[in-house]
Structures are given as structure tokens and as C-alpha cells.
C-alpha positions, 0 to 999 in steps of 0.5 A: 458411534464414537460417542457409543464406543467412547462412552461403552470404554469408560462404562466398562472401565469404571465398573471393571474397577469398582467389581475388581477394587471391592474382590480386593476389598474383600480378600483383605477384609477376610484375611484381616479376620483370619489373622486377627482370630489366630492371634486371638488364639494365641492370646487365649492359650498363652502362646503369645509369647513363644517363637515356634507357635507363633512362627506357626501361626504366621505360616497358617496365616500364609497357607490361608492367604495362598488360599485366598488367591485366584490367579497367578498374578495376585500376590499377597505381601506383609511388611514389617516395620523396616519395610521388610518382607516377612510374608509373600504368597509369590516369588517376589522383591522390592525394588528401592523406595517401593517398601516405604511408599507401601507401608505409608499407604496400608498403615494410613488404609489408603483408598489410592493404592496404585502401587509398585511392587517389583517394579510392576504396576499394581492395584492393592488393597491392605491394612496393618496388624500391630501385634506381628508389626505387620502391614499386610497388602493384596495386590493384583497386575494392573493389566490384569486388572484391566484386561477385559477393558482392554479387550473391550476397547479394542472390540469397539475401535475394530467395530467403530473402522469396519462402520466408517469404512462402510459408511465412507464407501456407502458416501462416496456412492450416494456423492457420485450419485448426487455430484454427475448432474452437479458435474454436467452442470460445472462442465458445462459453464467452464465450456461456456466460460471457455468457448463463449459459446452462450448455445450450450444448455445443461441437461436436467436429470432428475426433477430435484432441486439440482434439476431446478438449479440447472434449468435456472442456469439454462435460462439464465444463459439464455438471457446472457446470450440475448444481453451479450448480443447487446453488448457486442453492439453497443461495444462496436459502437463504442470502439467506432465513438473512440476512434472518432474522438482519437481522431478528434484528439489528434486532429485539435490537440494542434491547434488546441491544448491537450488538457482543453481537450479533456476538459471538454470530452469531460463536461462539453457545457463547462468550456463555454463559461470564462473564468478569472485566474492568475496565470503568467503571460508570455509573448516572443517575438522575432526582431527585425523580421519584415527585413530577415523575410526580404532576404530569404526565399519564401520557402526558405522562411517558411522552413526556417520558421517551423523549425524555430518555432518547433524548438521554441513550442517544444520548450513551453510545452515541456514547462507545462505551457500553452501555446495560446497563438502564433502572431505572425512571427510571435509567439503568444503563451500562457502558463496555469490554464486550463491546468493550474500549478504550483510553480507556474510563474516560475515555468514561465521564467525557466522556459524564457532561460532556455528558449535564449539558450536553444536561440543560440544553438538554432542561430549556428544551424541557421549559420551552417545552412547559410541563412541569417540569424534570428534574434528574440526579444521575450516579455513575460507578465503575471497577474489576473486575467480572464480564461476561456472559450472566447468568440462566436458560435461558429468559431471559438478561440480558447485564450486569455484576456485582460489588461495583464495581457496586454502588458506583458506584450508591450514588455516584449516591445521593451526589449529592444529600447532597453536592449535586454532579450527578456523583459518582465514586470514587478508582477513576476519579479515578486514571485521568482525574485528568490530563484534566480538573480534579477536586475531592475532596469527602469519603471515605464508607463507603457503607451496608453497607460498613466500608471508606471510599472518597474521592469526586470530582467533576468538571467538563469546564471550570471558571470563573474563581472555581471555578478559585481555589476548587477547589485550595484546597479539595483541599488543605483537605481533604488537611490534613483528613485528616492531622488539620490542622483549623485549618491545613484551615479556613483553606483552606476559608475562603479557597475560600469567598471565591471562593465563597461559596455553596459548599456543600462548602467550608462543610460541611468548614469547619464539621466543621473547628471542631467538631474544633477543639473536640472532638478525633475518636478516636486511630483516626480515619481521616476516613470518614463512614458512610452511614446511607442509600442 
């Protein structure tokens, strides 16, 4: 319909136009006739050159052009040269600029004349005459002009809204009529989907394909309250699986690593196979303890133990450690299993620093309660080593194993022969060497094995004096190894200026002059063997 309406108003306008343009053609035409056969007349009879008959022509010509008019709106006009109004059929007067714009276009027989005349849109036709230096114009009002196709478009918009107020009436009866079972069906699932209540079935009105699609929904919640019920039993299950892992969980986590754990709910078959990895090593262990035991209670240990080893586990653990086993009194653990990272070598070093710190703070309760001090000795070693469940099919141990092992737990014996807390190999020394200020003590071959090893020892901040101290002693003991004794007991002497109680400096300074005196072999490599564990 607005196709229809849209096409009848350009229809109608074009051919309005085309009528109206060819009466205006017209009309001209016929008065250029008239107006050419009066000047004939003239010509003819000699009068061309008089005023009064020519001054009578042109009002015969006037009452013709009043003749030719057929509504009040039409107004006929000449124009002379200078754009004056020699001629008009109305009372009418040119505003500025409109008297040269229509002389242009009627002496030029334009077929666009659009004009304004008065200030009033117009559609003239005109043409000039030359002898009475006149250019002559028939107009008419454009909403004259126009009027009738005003009327029509205005007929078809009122047409065009009454029929879309009738179809939108007429929709909206056959939507009701089609959305109610699409409705009931809507309702319907947002009951289901609000109660959880799978019994509620959608009822079929008409055999049509929304019938189709409700009987479909029917069914379809059919099946969803069978599989629900499956759902609800596998999820009991489920919930009753979890609480018997988290109390799996619970239960091992103390007695094995968190992350162990996860692993093995993760892949079961996976903790069975060993695997090679470079990892730290770091056994603690209590010194003097057979005689701290003789003189305390066995309650009293026992209480004093949980507690040291609280302090002691919570700080491993907080490095990202594993406790692998407390041996007796020892601690045993590993740093970069099952969970390798990037700083593990470090963490192990870091938590060796803070245990010795958290020693101190444990030894002034141990103190205030009146018990007896404890006093650690910590060896740490970093290398390859083998990782993994370990034992039999009754009873598995998830641990480390490996020469590297060992030697981080013949360090922590070092400790008390060398009078130092913490004791490590070059291993680690390698890898920390840059974080945190480290002092050679010796190169040892710890009992049962030829080859020697350099150890170290650390600590997280140096005083005042250990900072002059303990340069000087690791280039004593570089010049000790490359057999410079005098050149190495020099700086040994100088290190115990700084400290003088230092135990390390004045035993190499003394193994420096028995050298001195007594040359060591040719293959000498600077070694000491360990006797003892």
C-alpha cells in the first residue's frame, strides 16, 4: 500500500504538471499570436510610428490577456528591457533581483520557469516580442498549481493509516490467536526451570506445528526427569567419592606432600616410576641430643620436640620444601619434588637462614619454661638424585635417593668439627654464590669416599668485622690450596685480627705452619679425610 500510495502521488503529480505546463504552453503561444497579428496591423496601416494607436494596441492586447485568464491566481506580465512592468493582468509588484532573473529566462524561452513573482512561488511559460521591447510571461501560484496533488496525497496518506490501523488490529488478534499455546508452552518451562519440577507437561491445543513442538517439549522433559534421576544418583555418589578423598587428603597430606597427592589422584600409575632430578638436599639435626633427653622428662621431650619441629617444618614448607622424614631427632628434606622451581636451590639456603633465626627465638621460650637449649647443625647439598615412590607393595615411602644423599647428610655431621651451624657443598655454593655472602671453610672427603669436596658456609648478613674477615679468609684458603702457606698465613692472620676467636682462620693458619715446616707430598691436593661420620 505505500508502494501503491507512493507511486499514485508521483503518477499523479507528473501528469498534473505535464496537463498544467502545456494550458501554460498554450496560453502563451496564443497571446504571442494575438500580439504579433496587432503589431501586423500596425505595420500594415502605417501606425507604427504613432503613440495614441500604438498605446491602443497594447491595451487590446491587455484586454485579450484578461481574456485569456481562468482563475484569480493566473497573472499575465510583460516586461520591458529594464525589467519594468509595462503590462499585468493583476495587481502586482516585483520584488528586488526578480525582474532580471525573468527577463533572462523568457528572452532565453526557458523550459525551467520556476519563478518568483512578488515574492510568490510561480510556474510560468513567456516569450519576448522585440518590437514593443517586451518580454511577456503567463504564470500561475504553484499551490494552485499543485493543488489537486496535494489533495491526492493527502486522500492516500488518510487511506494508507485507516489500512494499518486495521491490519495492526487485525495482527494483533491472529498473534493472540497463535502466541496462547506458544505462551502456555513459555509458562511452562519457566515453572520447570523455576520449581525443578520435571512432572509438569504443556498442554496440546491445536494439531499444528506449535501442537507438534509442545508434544516434542513433553517428551523431551520426560527424558530429562529419567536422566535428572540419574544425575541426582551419580552426583550422591559423587559428593560421598569427594568426602572420601578430602578425607584421604586430610589424613596423608601428614604424612605425605600435598602436591604427591595430587599427583597421584591425578594419574595413580604415574607415582610408581622413579625419575632423575636435580634438587637440594637438606638434613637438620639436634646436637647433643641423647644427653638434652637424660635431663628432661619424657613428656617434656616430647612436647618440646612438636614444638621445635613445628617452627622448623613451618619454615621448609613455607620455601616450598618437603619434609621427606624426621629421623629421630633430624629433620630430612628436599626441595624441587614432585614440584620443580626455579629458585629451589636458593629456598633451600633461605630456609637453612631462618630455621637459625627461629632457633633463637625457640631457645628463649625453651629458657623462660626452664628447659635446655637446643642447638642445630644444618647440611644442605644440591645435585642429582632419584625421586619417587620407593619400597614395597605393602608399604611405600616417597623419598630421595642418591650419592648426593648421602653427602648432604655427612655435611650436617661436619657442622660440629667445624664449628659452623650450616655446612654445604660446592654444589650449592655454585648456585647461591651471588645471593648471599659465603665463606670456604675446607675441602674434606667424607668417610667412605676418596674424592674431596670443598665446603661452605653462609649466612644471610654478615657484621662489621665478619665482612673484613671473611674475604680474607677465602683468599687464605685459595693460596692454601695452590700450596702459598706463608702467602695463606698471612691472610689467616689478618682474618683473626678481625676475629679473633675464629675458629676456621686459626685452624688453617696453624695447618699453614706446620707446612711450613713439614712440606705435604708432591700429589697433595689439600683434602682432609674424614675418619668419622
Amino acid at each position: 500500500m505505500v508502494l501503491a500510495g507512493v507511486s499514485s502521488y508521483f503518477t499523479a503529480t507528473n501528469g498534473i504538471s505535464r496537463v498544467a505546463t502545456e494550458l501554460l504552453s498554450f496560453k502563451a503561444a496564443e497571446l504571442e499570436k494575438y500580439v504579433q497579428g496587432q503589431w501586423n496591423l500596425l505595420v500594415e496601416n502605417g501606425f507604427t510610428e504613432r503613440p495614441d494607436m500604438v498605446a491602443a494596441t497594447q491595451a487590446g492586447i491587455l484586454t485579450f490577456a484578461q481574456g485569456l485568464q481562468r482563475s484569480s491566481t493566473e497573472v499575465i506580465l510583460a516586461l520591458d528591457e529594464t525589467g519594468t512592468i509595462t503590462m499585468k493582468t493583476a495587481n502586482v509588484s516585483l520584488q528586488p533581483g526578480e525582474a532580471k532573473l525573468l527577463v533572462e529566462r523568457a528572452s532565453a524561452r526557458s523550459p525551467d520557469l520556476a519563478v518568483k513573482v512578488g515574492g510568490v512561488d510561480r510556474v510560468a511559460r513567456g516569450f519576448p516580442f522585440a518590437p514593443f521591447h517586451w518580454v511577456v510571461l503567463v504564470t500561475e501560484e504553484k499551490k494552485s498549481f499543485y493543488s489537486d496533488v496535494d489533495r491526492i496525497t493527502r486522500e492516500t496518506s488518510i487511506i494508507l493509516v485507516a489500512s494499518v490501523v486495521v491490519a495492526i488490529f487485525l495482527l494483533l488478534i491472529f498473534i493472540r490467536f497463535i502466541s496462547r499455546p506458544l505462551e502456555g508452552l513459555v509458562q511452562t518451562m519457566r515453572s520447570v526451570i523455576t520449581s525443578g519440577d520435571l512432572t509438569q507437561k504443556v498442554s496440546v491445543e491445536y494439531p499444528d506445528e506449535i501442537g507438534h513442538v509442545s508434544h516434542t517439549f513433553n517428551l523431551m522433559i520426560e527424558e530429562l526427569e529419567r536422566a535428572y534421576s540419574q544425575i541426582k544418583k551419580f552426583a550422591f555418589e559423587a559428593v560421598l567419592a569427594q568426602k572420601k578423598e578430602a578425607k584421604i587428603r586430610h589424613i596423608f597430606q601428614k604424612y605425605v606432600p600435598q602436591e604427591l597427592i595430587d599427583r597421584f589422584f591425578q594419574n595413580p600409575e604415574s607415582m610408581l616410576v622413579g625419575e632423575n632430578r636435580t634438587l637440594a638436599v637438606l638434613f637438620s639435626d639436634i646436637r647433643s641430643f641423647t644427653t638434652i633427653s637424660e635431663s628432661m622428662a619424657p613428656d617434656d621431650l616430647v612436647h618440646s620436640l612438636n614444638r621445635y619441629f613445628n617452627v622448623m617444618v613451618d619454615i621448609i614448607m613455607a620455601r616450598n620444601g618437603i619434609i621427606d622424614k624426621y629421623i629421630g631427632d633430624a629433620i630430612m628434606a628436599f626441595f624441587g619434588a614432585p614440584v620443580k622451581h626455579d629458585d629451589d636451590a636458593l629456598n633451600s639456603l633461605v630456609s637453612a637462614f631462618e630455621m637459625i633465626e627461629a632457633l633463637h627465638e625457640f631457645n628463649a621460650q625453651q629458657i623462660a619454661l626452664g628447659k635446655p637449649e637446643f642447638k642445630i647443625g644444618i647440611g644442605i647439598n644440591y645435585g642429582l638424585v632419584t625421586v619417587g615412590n620407593i619400597g614395597s607393595e605393602k608399604k611405600m615411602d616417597y623419598t630421595v635417593i642418591g650419592d648426593m644423599v648421602n653427602l648432604a647428610s655427612r655435611l650436617e655431621g661436619l657442622t660440629k668439627p667445624y664449628h659452623a651451624e650450616l655446612v654445604f657443598a660446592e654444589f650449592l655454593w655454585e648456585e647461591v654464590k651471588d645471593a648471599y655472602p659465603c665463606r670456604l671453610l675446607d675441602a674434606v672427603a667424607v668417610k667412605g669416599k676418596t674424592k674431596g669436596v670443598r665446603i661452605f658456609t653462609a649466612k644471610a648478613r654478615l657484621s662489621d668485622a665478619e665482612s673484613l674477615a671473611w674475604p680474607l679468609h677465602n683468599e687464605g684458603m685459595e693460596l692454601y690450596f695452590d700450596r702459598r702457606f706463608d702467602e695463606a698465613a698471612q691472610k689467616f692472620r689478618a682474618a683473626l685480627g678481625h676475629l679473633p676467636q675464629d675458629w676456621s682462620a686459626s685452624t688453617l693458619l696453624a695447618r699453614c705452619q706446620d707446612y711450613q715446616k713439614d712440606p705435604p707430598p708432591a700429589d697433595w691436593d689439600g683434602v682432609e679425610i674424614m675418619k668419622t661420620k
